[in-house]
TORTIGU-672623 format. One line per 4 residues: number of its first residue (from 1); for each residue x, y, z of C-alpha. Coordinates in steps of 0.2 Angstrom, whole numbers, plus 2048, in hexadecimal, padded with zeros to 3 digits. Example, Ala and Ser with C-alpha at 12.3 -4.5 7.8 and 13.67 -1.06 7.14 Angstrom:
REM TORTIGU-672623
1> 83E 7EA 827 ~ 844 7FB 824
***
This chain:
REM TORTIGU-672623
1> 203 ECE B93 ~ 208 EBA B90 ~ 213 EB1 B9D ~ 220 EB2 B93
5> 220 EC4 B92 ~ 21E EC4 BA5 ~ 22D EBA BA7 ~ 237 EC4 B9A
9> 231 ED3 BA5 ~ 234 ECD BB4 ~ 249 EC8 BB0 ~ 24B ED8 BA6
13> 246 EE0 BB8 ~ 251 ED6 BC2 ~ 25F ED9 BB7 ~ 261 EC8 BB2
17> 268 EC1 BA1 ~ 25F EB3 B97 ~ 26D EA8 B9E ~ 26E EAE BB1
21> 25C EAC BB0 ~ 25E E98 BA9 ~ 26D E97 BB7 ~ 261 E9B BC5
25> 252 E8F BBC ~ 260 E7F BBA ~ 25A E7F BA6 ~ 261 E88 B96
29> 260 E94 B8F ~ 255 E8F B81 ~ 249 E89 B90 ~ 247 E9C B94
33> 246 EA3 B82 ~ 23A E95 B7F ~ 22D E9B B91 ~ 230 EAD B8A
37> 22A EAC B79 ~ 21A EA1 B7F ~ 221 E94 B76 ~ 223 E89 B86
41> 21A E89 B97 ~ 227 E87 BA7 ~ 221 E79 BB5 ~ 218 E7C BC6
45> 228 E7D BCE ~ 233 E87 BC1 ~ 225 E95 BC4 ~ 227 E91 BD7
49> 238 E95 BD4 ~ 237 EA4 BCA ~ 22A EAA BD7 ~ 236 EAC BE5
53> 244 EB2 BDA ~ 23A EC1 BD4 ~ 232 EC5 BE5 ~ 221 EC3 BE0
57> 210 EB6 BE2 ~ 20E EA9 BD4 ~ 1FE EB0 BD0 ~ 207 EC0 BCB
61> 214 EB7 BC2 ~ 207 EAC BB9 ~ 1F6 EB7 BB7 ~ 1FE EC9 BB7
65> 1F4 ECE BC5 ~ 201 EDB BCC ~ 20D EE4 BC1 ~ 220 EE1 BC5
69> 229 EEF BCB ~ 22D EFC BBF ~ 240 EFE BB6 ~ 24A F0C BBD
73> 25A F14 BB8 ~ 262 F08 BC1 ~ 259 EF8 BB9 ~ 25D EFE BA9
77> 271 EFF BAC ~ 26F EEE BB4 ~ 267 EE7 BA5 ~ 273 EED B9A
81> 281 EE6 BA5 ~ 277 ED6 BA6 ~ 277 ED3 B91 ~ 289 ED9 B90
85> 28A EC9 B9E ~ 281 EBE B93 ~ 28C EC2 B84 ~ 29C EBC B8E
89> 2AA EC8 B96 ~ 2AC ED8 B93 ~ 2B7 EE2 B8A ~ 2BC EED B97
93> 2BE EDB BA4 ~ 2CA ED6 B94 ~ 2D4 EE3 B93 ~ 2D6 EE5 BA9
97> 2DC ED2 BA8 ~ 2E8 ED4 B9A ~ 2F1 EE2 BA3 ~ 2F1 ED9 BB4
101> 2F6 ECB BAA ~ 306 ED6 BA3 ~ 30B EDB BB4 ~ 30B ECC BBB
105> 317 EC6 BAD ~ 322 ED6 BAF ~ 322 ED6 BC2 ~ 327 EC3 BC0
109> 336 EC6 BB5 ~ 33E ED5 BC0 ~ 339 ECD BD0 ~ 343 EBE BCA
113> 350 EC5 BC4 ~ 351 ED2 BD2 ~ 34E EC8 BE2 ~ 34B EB4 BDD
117> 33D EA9 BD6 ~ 332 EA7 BE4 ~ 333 EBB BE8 ~ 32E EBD BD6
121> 321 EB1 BD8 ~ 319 EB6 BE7 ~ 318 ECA BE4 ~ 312 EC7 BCF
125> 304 EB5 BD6 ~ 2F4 EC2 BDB ~ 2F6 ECD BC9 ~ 2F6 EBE BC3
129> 2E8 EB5 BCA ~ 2DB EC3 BC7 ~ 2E3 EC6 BB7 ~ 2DC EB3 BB4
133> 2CA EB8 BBC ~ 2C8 EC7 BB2 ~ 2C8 EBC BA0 ~ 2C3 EAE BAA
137> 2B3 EAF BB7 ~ 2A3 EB9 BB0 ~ 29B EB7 BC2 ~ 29F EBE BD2
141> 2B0 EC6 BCD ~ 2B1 ED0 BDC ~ 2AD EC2 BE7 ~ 2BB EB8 BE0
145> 2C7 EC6 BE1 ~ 2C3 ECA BF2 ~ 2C5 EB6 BF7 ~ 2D6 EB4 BF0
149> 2DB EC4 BF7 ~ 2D9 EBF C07 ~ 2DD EAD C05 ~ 2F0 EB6 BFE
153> 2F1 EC0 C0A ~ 2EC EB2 C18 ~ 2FD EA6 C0F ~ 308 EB6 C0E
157> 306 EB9 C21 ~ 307 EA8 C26 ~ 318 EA6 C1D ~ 31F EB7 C20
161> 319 EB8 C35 ~ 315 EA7 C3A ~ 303 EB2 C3F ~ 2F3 EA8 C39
165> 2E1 EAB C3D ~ 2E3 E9B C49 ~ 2EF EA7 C53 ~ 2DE EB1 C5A
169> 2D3 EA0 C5E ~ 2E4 E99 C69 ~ 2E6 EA8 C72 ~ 2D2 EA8 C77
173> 2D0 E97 C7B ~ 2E0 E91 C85 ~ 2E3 E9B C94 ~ 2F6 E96 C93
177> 2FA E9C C83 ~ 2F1 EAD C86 ~ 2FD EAF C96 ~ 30D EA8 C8D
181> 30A EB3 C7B ~ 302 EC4 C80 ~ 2FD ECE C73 ~ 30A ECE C66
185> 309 ED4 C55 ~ 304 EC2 C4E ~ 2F5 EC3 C5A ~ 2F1 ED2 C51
189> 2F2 ECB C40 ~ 2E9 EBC C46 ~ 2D9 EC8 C4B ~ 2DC ED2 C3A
193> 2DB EC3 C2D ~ 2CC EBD C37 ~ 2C3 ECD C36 ~ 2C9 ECB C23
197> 2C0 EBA C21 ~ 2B3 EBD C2A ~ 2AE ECD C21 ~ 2B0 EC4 C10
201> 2A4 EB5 C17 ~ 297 EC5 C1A ~ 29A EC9 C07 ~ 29A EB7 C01
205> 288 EB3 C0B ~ 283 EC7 C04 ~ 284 EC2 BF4 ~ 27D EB3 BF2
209> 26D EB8 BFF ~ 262 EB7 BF0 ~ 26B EA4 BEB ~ 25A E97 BEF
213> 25D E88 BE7 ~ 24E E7B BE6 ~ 24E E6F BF1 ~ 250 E62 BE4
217> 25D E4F BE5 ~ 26E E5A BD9 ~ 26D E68 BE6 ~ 26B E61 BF6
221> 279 E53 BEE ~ 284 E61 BEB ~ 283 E67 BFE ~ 285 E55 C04
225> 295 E55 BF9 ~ 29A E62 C02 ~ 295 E5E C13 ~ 29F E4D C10
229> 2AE E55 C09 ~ 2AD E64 C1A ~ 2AD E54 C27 ~ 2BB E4A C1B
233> 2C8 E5A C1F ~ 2C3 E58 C32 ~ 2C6 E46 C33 ~ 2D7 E4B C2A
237> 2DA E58 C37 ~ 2D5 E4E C45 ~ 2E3 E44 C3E ~ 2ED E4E C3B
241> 2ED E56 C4D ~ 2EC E45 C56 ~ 2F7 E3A C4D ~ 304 E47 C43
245> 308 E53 C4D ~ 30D E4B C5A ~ 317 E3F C51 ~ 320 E4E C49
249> 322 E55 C5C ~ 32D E45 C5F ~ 337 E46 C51 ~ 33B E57 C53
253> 341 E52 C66 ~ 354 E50 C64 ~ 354 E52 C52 ~ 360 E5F C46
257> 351 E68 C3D ~ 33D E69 C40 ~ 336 E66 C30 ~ 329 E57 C33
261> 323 E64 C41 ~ 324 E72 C33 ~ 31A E67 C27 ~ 30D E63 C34
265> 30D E74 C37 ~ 309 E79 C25 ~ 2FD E68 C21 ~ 2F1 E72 C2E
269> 2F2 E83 C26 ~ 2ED E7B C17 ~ 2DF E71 C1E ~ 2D8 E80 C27
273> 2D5 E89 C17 ~ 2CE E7B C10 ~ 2C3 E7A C1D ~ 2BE E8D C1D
277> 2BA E8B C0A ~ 2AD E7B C0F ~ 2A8 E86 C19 ~ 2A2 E94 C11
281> 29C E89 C03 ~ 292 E7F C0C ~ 289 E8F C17 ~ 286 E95 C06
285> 27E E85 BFF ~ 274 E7F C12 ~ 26D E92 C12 ~ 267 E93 BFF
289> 25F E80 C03 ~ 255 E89 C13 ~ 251 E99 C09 ~ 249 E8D BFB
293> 240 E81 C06 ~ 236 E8F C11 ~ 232 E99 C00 ~ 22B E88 BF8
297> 222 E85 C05 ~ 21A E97 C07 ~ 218 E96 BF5 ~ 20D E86 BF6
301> 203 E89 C06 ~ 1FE E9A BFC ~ 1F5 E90 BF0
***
């Protein structure tokens, strides 16, 4: 068996398409169909790189010294999902999204017409929005899904209960506002949406356990990026909360209606998504970095 063969082997196995597979490798596709018809050799460190995807030694990668594991049942149906993948979305995804799509538009129009504009707009948005990622993303629907059903679900408490996950971490860390609130229903909002979010960060970092990027100057860039943009929304938060807020405090003081206080108020909702998206993002990204770096270099002293 060539080393093509044993690539090809070794994605078909893992239920990777041609694409996926040049996804995880940062090359094209016809890069991959070029190793796996033996009309190309990969570098040292693309077979690093498949090494630790696949879970095996580069000698078995490269001299076929261990067989790969063989396909079950299951490999076979993941396969088959893979190349429906590679061909684009598919039928079944086009057809959901077209009906969440209809829905929304329905829901919209007797919404509307029934109860007002914004009542239409809020109750038909998360048909919608998956409707879009049905036609849309290819990857990780049911992350997405679950991302902006909690980020919806997260505004639409916020707005309807003034209740934010901010609500729980007040009420642990100042002693004078767990005395004065007690537990109230926002409190018990606050502890459910963080349960939420938290549950969805353990999905998020789930899914991408097997993400190891190489340690090379686009990705560590990309996490630097992040990492810049992470400490730009705290500096604008410090801001916010030093400078801002009280401001707004003062205006308030004596005057008709609160809305600089109101606006404050919502400027740090705001940031503290951002903040959570960053985040997550970034754990992502610093973990995948790690992951690489320690198989690199198990890959290399094994030489």
């Amino acid at each position: 068996m060539t080393l093509g063969e044993r690539i090809r082997q070794f994605r078909t196995a893992h239920g990777l398409s041609q694409g996926d597979f040049a996804e995880r490798m940062d090359v094209s596709r016809q890069s991959v169909s070029k190793w796996e018809n033996d009309l190309a050799v990969p570098e040292l460190d693309k077979l690093i790189r498949m090494s630790t995807l696949f879970g095996v030694t580069l000698d078995t990668l490269a001299c076929g010294e261990e067989e790969p594991h063989k396909a079950t049942a299951e490999t076979d149906a993941v396969k088959a999902a893979a190349s429906v993948q590679a061909s684009g979305i598919s039928g079944t995804r086009k057809i959901i999204g077209t009906i969440l799509l209809c829905t929304a538009a329905l829901l919209f129009v007797l919404l509307s017409f029934l109860g007002g504009i914004l009542s239409g707009l809020v109750l038909s948005l998360p048909f919608a929005v998956i409707g879009i990622y049905c036609l849309v993303i290819r990857r990780y629907l049911g992350l997405w899904i679950g991302w902006t059903i909690v980020l919806m679900t997260d505004v639409f408490i916020q707005f309807a209960t003034s209740a934010s996950r901010g609500v729980l971490w007040n009420f642990i860390k100042v002693p004078a506002y767990r005395e004065m609130v007690g537990l109230t229903p926002q409190l018990i909002l606050s502890f459910l949406l963080n349960l939420l979010v938290l549950g969805m960060v353990f999905c998020t970092l789930f899914v991408f356990r097997k993400y190891t990027p190489l340690p090379r100057r686009k990705n560590i860039l990309r996490t630097v990026f992040v990492l810049g943009g992470r400490i730009l929304i705290w500096g604008i938060s410090m801001f916010n909360s030093r400078v801002l807020l009280p401001r707004a405090v003062q205006i308030s003081e004596g005057a008709a209606s609160n809305v600089w206080l109101q606006t404050v108020f919502q400027i740090t909702y705001w940031l503290d998504l951002a903040a959570l998206a960053m985040d997550v993002i970034l754990l992502v990204l610093v973990l995948g970095l790690l992951r690489s770096f320690f198989a690199l270099r198990r890959a290399v002293s094994g030489q």
